[in-house]
N, CA, C and O atoms as CSV, one atom per row, in Angstrom:
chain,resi,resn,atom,element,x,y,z
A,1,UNK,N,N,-134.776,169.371,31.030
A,1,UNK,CA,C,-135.380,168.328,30.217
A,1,UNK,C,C,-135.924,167.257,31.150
A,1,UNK,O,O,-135.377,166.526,31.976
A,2,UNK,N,N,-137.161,167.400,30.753
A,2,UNK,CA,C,-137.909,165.856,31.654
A,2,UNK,C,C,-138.246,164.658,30.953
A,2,UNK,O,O,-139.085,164.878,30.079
A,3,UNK,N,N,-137.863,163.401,31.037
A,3,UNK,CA,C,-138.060,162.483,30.283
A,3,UNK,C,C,-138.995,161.586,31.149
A,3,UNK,O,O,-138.742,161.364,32.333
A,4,UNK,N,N,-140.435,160.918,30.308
A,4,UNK,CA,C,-141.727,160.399,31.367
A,4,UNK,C,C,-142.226,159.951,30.489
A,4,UNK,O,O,-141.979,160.563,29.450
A,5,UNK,N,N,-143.109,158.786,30.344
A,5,UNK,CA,C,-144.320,158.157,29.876
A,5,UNK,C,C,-145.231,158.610,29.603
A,5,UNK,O,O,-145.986,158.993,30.496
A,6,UNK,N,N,-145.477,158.728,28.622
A,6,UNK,CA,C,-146.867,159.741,28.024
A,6,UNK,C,C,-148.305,158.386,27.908
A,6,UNK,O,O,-148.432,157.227,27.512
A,7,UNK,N,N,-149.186,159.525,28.568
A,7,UNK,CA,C,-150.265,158.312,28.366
A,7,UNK,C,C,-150.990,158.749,26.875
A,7,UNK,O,O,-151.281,159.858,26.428
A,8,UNK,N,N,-151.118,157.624,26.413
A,8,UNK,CA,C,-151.475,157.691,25.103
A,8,UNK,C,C,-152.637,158.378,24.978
A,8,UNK,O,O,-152.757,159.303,24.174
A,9,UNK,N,N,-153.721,157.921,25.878
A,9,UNK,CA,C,-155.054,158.450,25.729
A,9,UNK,C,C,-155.487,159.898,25.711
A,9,UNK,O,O,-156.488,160.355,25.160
A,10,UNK,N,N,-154.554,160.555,26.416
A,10,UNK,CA,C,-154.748,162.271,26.977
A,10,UNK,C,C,-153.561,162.694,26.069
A,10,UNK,O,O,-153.991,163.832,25.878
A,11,UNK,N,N,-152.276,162.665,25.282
A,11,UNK,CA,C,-151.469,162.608,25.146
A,11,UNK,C,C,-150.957,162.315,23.426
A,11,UNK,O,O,-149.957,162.616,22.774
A,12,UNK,N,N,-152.062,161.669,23.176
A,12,UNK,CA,C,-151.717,161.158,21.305
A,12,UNK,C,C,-151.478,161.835,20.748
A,12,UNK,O,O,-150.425,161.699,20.123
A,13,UNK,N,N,-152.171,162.887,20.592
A,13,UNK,CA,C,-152.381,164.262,19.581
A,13,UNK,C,C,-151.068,165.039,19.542
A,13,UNK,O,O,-150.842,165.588,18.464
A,14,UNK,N,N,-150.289,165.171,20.365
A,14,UNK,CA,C,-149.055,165.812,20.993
A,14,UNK,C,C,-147.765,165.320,20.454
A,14,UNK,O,O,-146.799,165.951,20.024
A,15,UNK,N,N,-148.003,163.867,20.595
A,15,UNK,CA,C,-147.359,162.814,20.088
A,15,UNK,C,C,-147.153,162.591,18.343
A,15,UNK,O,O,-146.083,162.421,17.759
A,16,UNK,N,N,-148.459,162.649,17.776
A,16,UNK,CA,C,-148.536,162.568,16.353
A,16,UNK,C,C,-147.975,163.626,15.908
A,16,UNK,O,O,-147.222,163.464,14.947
A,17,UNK,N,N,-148.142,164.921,16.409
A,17,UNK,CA,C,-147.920,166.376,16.109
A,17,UNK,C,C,-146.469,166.240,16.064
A,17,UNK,O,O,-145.981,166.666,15.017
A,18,UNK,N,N,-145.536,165.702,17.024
A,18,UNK,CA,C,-144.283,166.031,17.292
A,18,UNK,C,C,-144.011,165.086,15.376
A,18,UNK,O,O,-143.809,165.560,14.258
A,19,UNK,N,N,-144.156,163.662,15.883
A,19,UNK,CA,C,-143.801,162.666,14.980
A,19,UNK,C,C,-144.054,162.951,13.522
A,19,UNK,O,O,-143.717,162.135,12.664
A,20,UNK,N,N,-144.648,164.107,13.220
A,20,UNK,CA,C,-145.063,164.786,11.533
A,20,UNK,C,C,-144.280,165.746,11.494
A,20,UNK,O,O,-144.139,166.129,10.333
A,21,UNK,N,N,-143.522,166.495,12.440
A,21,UNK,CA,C,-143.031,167.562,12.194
A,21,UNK,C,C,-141.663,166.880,12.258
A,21,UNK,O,O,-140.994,166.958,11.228
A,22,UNK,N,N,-141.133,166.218,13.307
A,22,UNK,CA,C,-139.657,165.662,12.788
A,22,UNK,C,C,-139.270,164.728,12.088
A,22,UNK,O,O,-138.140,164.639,11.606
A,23,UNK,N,N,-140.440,163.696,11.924
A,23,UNK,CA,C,-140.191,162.332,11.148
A,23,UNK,C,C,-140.734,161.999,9.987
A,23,UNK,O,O,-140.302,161.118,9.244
A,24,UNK,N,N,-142.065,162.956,9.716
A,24,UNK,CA,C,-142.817,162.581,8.486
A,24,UNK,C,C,-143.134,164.221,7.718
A,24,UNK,O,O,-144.164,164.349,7.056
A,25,UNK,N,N,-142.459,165.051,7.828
A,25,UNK,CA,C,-142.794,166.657,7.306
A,25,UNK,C,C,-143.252,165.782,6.001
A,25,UNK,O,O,-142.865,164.740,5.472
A,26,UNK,N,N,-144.429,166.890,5.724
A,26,UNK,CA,C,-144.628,167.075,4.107
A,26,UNK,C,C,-145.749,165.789,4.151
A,26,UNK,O,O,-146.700,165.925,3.381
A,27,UNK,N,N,-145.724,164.765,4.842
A,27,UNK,CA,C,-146.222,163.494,4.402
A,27,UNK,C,C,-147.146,163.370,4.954
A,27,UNK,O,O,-147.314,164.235,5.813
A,28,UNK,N,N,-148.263,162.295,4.832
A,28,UNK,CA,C,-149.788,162.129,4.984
A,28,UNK,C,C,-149.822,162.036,6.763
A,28,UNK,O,O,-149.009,161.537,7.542
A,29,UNK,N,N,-150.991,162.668,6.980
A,29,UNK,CA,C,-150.863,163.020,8.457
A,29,UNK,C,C,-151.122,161.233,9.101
A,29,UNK,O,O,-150.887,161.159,10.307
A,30,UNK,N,N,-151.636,159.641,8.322
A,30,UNK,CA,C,-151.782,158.939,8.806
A,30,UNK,C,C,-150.162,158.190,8.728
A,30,UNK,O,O,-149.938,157.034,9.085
A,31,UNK,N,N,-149.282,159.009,8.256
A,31,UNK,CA,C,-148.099,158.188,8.476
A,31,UNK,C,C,-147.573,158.178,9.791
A,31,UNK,O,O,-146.675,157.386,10.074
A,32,UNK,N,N,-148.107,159.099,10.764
A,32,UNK,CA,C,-147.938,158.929,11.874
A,32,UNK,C,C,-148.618,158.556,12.980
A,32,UNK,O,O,-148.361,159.043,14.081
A,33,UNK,N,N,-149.665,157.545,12.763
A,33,UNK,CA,C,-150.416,156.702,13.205
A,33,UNK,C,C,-149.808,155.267,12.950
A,33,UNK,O,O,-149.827,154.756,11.830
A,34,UNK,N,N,-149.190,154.560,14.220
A,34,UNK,CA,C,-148.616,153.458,14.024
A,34,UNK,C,C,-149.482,152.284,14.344
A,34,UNK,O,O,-150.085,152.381,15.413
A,35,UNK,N,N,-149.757,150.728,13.350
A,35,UNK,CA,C,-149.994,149.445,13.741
A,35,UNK,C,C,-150.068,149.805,15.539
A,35,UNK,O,O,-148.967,150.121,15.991
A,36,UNK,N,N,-151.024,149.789,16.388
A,36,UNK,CA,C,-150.535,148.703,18.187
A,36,UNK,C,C,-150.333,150.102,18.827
A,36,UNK,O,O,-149.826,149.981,19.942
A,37,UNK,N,N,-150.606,151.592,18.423
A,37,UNK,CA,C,-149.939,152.315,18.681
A,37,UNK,C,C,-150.830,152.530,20.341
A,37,UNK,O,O,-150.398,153.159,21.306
A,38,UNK,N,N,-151.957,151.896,20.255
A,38,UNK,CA,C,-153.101,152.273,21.581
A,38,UNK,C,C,-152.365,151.174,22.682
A,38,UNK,O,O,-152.639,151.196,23.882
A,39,UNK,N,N,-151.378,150.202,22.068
A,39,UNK,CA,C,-150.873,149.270,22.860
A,39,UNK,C,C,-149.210,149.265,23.738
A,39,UNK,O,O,-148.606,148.913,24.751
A,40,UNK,N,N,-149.136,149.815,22.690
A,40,UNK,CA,C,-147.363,150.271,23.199
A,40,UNK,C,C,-147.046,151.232,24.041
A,40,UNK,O,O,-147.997,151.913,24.424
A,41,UNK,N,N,-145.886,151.527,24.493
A,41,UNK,CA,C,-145.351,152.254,25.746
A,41,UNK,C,C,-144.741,153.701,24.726
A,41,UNK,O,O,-144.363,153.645,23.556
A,42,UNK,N,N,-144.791,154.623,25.398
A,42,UNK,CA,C,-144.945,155.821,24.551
A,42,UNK,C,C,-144.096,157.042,25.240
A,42,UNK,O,O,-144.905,157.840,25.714
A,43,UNK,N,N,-142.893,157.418,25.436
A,43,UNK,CA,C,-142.051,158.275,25.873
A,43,UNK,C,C,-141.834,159.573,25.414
A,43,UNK,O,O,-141.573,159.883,24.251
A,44,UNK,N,N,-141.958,160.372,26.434
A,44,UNK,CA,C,-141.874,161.837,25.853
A,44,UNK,C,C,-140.250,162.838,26.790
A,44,UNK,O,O,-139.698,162.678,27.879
A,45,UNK,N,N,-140.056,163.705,25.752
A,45,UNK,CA,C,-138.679,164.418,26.365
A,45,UNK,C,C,-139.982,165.992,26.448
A,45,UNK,O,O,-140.965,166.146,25.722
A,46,UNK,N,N,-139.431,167.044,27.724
A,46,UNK,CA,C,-140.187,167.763,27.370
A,46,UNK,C,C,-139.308,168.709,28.188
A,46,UNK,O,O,-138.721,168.458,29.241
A,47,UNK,N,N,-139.347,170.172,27.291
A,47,UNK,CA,C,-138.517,170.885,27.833
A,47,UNK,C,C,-138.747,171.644,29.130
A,47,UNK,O,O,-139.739,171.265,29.753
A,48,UNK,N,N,-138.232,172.371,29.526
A,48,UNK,CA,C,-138.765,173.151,31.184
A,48,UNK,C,C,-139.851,173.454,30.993
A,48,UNK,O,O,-140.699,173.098,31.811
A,49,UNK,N,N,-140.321,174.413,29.559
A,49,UNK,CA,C,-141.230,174.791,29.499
A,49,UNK,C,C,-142.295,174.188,29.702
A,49,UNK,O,O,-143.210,174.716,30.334
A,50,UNK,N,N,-142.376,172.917,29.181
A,50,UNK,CA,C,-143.375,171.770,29.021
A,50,UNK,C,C,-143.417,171.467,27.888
A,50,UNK,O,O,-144.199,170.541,27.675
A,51,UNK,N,N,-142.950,171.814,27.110
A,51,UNK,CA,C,-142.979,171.244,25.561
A,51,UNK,C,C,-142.470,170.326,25.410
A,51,UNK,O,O,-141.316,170.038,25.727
A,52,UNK,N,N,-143.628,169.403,24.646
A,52,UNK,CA,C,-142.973,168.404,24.016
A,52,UNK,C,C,-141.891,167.960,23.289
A,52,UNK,O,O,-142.335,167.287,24.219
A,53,UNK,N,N,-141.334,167.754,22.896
A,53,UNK,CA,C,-139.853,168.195,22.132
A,53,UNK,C,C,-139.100,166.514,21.577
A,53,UNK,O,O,-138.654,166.510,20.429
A,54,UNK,N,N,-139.031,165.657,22.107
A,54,UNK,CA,C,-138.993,164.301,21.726
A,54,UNK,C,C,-139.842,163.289,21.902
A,54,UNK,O,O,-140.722,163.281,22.763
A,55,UNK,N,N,-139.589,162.255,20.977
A,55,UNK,CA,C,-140.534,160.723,21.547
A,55,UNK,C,C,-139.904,159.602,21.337
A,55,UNK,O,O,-138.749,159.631,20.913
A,56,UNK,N,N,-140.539,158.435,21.591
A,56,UNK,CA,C,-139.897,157.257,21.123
A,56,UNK,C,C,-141.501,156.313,21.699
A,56,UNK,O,O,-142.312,156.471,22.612
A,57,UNK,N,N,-141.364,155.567,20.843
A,57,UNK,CA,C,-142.490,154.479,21.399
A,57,UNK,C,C,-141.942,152.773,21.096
A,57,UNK,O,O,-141.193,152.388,20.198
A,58,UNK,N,N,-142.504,152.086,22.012
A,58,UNK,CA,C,-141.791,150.857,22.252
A,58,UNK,C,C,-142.867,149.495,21.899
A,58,UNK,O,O,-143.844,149.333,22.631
A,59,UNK,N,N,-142.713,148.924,21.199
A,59,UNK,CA,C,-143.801,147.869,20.963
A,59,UNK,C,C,-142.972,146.527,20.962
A,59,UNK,O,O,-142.160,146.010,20.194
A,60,UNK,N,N,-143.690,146.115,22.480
A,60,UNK,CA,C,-143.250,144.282,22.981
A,60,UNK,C,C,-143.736,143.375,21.891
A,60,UNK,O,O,-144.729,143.412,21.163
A,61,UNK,N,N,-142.806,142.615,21.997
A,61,UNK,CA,C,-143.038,141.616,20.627
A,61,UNK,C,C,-142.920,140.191,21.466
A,61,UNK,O,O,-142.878,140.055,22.689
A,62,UNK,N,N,-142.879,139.189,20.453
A,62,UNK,CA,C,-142.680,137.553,21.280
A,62,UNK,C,C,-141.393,137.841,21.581
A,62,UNK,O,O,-140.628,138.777,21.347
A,63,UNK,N,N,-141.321,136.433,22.368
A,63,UNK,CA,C,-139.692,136.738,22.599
A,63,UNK,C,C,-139.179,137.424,23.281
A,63,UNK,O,O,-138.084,137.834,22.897
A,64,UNK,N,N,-139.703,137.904,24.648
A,64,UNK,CA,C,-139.490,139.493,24.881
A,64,UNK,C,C,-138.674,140.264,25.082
A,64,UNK,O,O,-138.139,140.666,26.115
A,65,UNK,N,N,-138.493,140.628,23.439
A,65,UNK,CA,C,-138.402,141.242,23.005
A,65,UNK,C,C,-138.574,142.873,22.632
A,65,UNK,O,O,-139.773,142.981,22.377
A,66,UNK,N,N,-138.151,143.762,22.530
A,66,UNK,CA,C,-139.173,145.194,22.844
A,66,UNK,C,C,-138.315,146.026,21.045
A,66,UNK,O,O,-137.218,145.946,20.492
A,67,UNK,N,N,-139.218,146.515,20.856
A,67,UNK,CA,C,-138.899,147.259,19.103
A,67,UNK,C,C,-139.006,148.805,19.402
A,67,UNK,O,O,-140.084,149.293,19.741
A,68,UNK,N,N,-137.655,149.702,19.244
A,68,UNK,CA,C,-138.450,150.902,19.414
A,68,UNK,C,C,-138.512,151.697,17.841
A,68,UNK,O,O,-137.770,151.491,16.881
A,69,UNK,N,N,-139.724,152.714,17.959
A,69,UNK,CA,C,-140.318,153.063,16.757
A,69,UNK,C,C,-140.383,154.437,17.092
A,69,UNK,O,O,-140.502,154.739,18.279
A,70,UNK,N,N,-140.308,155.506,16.033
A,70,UNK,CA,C,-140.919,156.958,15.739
A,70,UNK,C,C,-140.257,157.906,17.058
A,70,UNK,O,O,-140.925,158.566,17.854
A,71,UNK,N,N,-138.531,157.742,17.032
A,71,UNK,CA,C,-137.636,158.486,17.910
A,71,UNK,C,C,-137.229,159.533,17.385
A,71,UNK,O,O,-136.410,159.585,16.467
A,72,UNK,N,N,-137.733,160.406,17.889
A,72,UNK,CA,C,-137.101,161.484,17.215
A,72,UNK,C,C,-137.475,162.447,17.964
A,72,UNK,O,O,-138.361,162.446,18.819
A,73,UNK,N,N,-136.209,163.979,17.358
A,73,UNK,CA,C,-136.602,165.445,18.598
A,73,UNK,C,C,-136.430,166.677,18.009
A,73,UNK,O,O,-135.557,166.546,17.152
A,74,UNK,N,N,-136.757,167.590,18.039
A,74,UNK,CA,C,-137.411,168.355,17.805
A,74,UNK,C,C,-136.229,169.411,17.717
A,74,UNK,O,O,-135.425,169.511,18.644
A,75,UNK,N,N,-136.133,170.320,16.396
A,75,UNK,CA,C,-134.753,171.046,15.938
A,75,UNK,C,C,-134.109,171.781,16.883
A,75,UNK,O,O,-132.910,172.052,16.951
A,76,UNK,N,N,-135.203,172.149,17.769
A,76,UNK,CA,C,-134.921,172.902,18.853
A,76,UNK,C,C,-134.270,172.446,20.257
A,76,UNK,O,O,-134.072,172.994,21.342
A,77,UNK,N,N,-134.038,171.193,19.710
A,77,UNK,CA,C,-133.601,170.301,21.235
A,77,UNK,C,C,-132.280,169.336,20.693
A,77,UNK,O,O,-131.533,168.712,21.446
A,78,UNK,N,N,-132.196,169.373,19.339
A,78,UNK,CA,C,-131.395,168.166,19.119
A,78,UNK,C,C,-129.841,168.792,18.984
A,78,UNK,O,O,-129.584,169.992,18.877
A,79,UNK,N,N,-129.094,167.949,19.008
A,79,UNK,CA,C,-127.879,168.285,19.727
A,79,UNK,C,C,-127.638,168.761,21.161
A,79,UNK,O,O,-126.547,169.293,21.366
A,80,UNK,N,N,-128.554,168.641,22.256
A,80,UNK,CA,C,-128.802,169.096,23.659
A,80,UNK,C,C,-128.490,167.945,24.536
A,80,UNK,O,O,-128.262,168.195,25.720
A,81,UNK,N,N,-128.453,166.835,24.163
A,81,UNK,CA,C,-128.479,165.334,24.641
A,81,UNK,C,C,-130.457,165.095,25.039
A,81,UNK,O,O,-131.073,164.531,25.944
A,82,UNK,N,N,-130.781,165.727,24.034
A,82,UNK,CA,C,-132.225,165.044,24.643
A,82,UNK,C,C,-132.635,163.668,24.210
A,82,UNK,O,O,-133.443,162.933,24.778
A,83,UNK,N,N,-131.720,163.356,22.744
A,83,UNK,CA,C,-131.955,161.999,21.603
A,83,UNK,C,C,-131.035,161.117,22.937
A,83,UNK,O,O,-131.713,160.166,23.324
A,84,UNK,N,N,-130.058,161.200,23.482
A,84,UNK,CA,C,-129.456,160.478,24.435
A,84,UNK,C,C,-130.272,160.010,25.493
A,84,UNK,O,O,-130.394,158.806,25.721
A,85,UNK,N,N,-130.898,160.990,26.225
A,85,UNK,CA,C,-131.841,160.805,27.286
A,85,UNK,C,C,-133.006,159.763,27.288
A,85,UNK,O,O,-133.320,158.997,28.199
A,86,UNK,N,N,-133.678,159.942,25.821
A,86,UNK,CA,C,-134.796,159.191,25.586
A,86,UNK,C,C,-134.480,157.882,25.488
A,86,UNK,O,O,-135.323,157.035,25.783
A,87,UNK,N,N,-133.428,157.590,25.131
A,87,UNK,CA,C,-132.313,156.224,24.321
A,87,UNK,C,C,-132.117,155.546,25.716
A,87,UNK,O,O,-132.532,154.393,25.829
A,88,UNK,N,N,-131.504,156.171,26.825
A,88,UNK,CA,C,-131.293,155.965,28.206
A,88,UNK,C,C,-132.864,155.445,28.970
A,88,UNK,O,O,-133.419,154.371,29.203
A,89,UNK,N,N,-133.016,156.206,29.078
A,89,UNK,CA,C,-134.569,156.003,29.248
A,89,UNK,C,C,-135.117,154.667,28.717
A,89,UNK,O,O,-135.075,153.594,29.318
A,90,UNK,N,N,-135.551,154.858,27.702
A,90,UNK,CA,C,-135.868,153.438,27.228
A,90,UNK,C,C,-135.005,151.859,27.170
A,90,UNK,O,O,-135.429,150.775,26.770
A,91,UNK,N,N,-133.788,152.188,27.675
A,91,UNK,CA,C,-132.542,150.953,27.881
A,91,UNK,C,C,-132.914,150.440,29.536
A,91,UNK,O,O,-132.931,149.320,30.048
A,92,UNK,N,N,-133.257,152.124,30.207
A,92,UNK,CA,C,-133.602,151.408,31.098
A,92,UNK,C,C,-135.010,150.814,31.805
A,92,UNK,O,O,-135.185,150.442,32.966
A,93,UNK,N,N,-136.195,150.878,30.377
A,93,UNK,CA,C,-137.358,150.708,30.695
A,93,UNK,C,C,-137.115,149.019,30.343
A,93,UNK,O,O,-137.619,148.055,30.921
A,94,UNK,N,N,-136.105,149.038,29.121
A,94,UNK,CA,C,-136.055,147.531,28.693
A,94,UNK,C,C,-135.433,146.662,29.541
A,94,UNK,O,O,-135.677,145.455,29.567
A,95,UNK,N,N,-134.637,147.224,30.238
A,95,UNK,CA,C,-133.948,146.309,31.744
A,95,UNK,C,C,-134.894,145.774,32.486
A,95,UNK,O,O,-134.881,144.627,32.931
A,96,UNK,N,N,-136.119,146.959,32.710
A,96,UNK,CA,C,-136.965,146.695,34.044
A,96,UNK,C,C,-138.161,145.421,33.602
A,96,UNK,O,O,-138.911,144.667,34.222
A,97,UNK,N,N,-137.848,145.681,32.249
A,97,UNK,CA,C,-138.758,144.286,31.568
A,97,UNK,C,C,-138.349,143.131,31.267
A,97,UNK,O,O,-139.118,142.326,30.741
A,98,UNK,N,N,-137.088,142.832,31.537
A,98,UNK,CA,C,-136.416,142.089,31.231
A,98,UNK,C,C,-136.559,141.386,30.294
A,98,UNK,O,O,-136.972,140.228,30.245
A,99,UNK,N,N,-136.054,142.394,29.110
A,99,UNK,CA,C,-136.219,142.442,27.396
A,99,UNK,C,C,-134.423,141.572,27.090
A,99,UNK,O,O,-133.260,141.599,27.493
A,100,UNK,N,N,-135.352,140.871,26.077
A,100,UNK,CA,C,-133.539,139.667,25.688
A,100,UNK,C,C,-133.299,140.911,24.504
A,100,UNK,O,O,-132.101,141.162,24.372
A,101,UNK,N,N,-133.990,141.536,23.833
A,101,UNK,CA,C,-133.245,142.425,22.791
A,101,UNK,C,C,-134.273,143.850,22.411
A,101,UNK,O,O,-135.494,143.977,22.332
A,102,UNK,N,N,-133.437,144.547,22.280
A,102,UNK,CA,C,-133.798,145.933,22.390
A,102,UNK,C,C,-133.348,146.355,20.857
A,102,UNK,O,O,-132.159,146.605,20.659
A,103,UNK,N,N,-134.614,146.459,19.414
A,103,UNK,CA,C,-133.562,146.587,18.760
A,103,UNK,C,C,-134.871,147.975,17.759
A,103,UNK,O,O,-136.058,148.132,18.045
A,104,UNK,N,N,-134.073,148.743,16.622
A,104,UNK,CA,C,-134.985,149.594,15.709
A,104,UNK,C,C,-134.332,149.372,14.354
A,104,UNK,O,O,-133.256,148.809,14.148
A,105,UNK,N,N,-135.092,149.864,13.541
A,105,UNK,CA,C,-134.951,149.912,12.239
A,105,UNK,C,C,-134.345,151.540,12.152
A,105,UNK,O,O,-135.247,152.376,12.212
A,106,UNK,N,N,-133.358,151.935,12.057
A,106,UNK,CA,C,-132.751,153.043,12.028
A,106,UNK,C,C,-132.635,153.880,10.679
A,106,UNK,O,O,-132.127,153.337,9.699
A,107,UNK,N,N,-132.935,154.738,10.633
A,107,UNK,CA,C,-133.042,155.501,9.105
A,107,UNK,C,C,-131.487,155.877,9.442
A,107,UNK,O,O,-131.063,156.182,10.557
A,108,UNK,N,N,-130.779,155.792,8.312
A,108,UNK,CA,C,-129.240,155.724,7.657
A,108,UNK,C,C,-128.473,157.116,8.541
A,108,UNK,O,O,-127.418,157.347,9.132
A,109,UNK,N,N,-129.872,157.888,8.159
A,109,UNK,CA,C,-129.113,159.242,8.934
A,109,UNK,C,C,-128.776,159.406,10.382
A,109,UNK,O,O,-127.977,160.196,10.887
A,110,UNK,N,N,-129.679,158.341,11.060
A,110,UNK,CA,C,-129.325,158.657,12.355
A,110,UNK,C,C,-128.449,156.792,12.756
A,110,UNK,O,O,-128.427,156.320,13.893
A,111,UNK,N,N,-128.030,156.301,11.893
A,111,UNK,CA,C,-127.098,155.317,12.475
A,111,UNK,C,C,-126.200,155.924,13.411
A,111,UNK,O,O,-125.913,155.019,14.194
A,112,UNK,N,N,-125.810,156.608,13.633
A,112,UNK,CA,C,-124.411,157.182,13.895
A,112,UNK,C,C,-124.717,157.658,15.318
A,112,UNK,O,O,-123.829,157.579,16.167
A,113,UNK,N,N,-125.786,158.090,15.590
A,113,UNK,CA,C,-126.244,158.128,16.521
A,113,UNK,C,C,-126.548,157.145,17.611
A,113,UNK,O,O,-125.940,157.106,18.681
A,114,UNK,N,N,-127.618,156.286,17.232
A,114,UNK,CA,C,-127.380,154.859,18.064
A,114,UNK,C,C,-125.701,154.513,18.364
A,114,UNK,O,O,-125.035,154.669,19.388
A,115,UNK,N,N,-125.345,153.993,17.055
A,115,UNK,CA,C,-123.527,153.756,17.628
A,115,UNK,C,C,-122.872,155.118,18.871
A,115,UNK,O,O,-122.668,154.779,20.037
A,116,UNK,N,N,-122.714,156.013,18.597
A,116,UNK,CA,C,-122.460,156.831,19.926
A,116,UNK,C,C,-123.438,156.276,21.239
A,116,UNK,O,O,-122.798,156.237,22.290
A,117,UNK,N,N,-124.606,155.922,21.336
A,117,UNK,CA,C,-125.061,155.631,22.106
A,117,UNK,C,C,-125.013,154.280,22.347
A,117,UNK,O,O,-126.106,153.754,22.559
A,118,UNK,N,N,-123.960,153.516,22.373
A,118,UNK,CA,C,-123.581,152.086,22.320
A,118,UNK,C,C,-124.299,150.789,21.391
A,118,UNK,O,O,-123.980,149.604,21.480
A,119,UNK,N,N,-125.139,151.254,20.669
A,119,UNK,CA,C,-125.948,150.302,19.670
A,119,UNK,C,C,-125.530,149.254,18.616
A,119,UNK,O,O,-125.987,149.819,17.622
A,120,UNK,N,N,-125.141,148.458,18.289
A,120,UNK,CA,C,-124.605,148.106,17.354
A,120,UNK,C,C,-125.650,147.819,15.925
A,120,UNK,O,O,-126.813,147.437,16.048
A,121,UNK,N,N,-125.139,148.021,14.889
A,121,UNK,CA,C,-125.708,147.886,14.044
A,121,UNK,C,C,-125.886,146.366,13.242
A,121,UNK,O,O,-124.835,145.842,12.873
A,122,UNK,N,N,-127.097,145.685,12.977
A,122,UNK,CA,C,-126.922,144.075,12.484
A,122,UNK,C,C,-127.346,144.459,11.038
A,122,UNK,O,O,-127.777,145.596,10.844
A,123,UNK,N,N,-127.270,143.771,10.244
A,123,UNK,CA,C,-128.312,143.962,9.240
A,123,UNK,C,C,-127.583,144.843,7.761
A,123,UNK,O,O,-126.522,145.455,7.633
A,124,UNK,N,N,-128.958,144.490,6.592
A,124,UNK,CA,C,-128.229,145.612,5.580
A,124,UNK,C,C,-129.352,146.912,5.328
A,124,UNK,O,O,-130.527,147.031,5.675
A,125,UNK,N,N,-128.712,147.543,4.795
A,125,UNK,CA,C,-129.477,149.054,4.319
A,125,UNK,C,C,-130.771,148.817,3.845
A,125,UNK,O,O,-130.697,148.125,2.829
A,126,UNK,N,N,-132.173,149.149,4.203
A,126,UNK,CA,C,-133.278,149.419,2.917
A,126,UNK,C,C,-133.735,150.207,3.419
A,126,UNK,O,O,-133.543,150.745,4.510
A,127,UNK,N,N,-134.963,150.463,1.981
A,127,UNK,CA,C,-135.618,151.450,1.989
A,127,UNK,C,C,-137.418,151.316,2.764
A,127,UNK,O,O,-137.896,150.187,2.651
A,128,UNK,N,N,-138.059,152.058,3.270
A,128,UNK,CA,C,-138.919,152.006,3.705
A,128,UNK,C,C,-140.134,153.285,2.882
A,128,UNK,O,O,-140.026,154.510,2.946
A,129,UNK,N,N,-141.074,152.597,2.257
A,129,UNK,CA,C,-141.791,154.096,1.620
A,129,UNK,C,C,-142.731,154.367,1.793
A,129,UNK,O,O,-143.167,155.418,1.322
């Protein structure tokens, strides 16, 4: 597993593709077109083969601050520690930026996940549609 910076420009299509198949199945192919997405930092997990297989993308806010968005990996990889790797990865992209908070909006199912990966949870439950 190689975990690296995907450049958006050569790289989007790969990216959207992954992010519809693990995060948005079934749903409109612009749900995976994010607000800033030509602006933000954009991480890819990719297996030996070269396949793409996870992402995560990071959008700096005021405050700096860093938000990560659209994490997710691919059926074929998850439970492998690749969701760990990317998480690592990006903790330590937010160090090198010297980010005061590192935080996501976590869908319910994968709370449990962040917490194994030291995250704490603030906040209450909603829905996003």
């Amino acid at each position: 597993m190689t975990i690296r910076f995907l450049d958006f420009a050569t790289e989007a299509d790969a990216l959207r593709d992954l992010r519809m198949r693990v995060l948005y199945p079934g749903r409109s192919p612009e749900r995976a077109d994010y607000p800033g997405d030509a602006q933000a930092v954009h991480i890819g997990a990719f297996t030996d083969s070269g396949e793409l297989s996870g992402c995560a993308s990071l959008f700096h806010q005021e405050g700096d601050a860093i938000q990560l968005r659209g994490m997710g990996t691919s059926d074929a990889v998850r439970g492998t520690g690749a969701g760990l790797a990317i998480v690592r990865f990006v903790e330590g992209y937010a160090r090198e930026q010297r980010a005061t908070r590192l935080w996501c909006n976590a869908r319910a199912t994968a709370v449990g996940f962040y917490e194994r990966c030291g995250w704490t949870k603030e906040g209450d439950e909603f829905d996003v549609a």
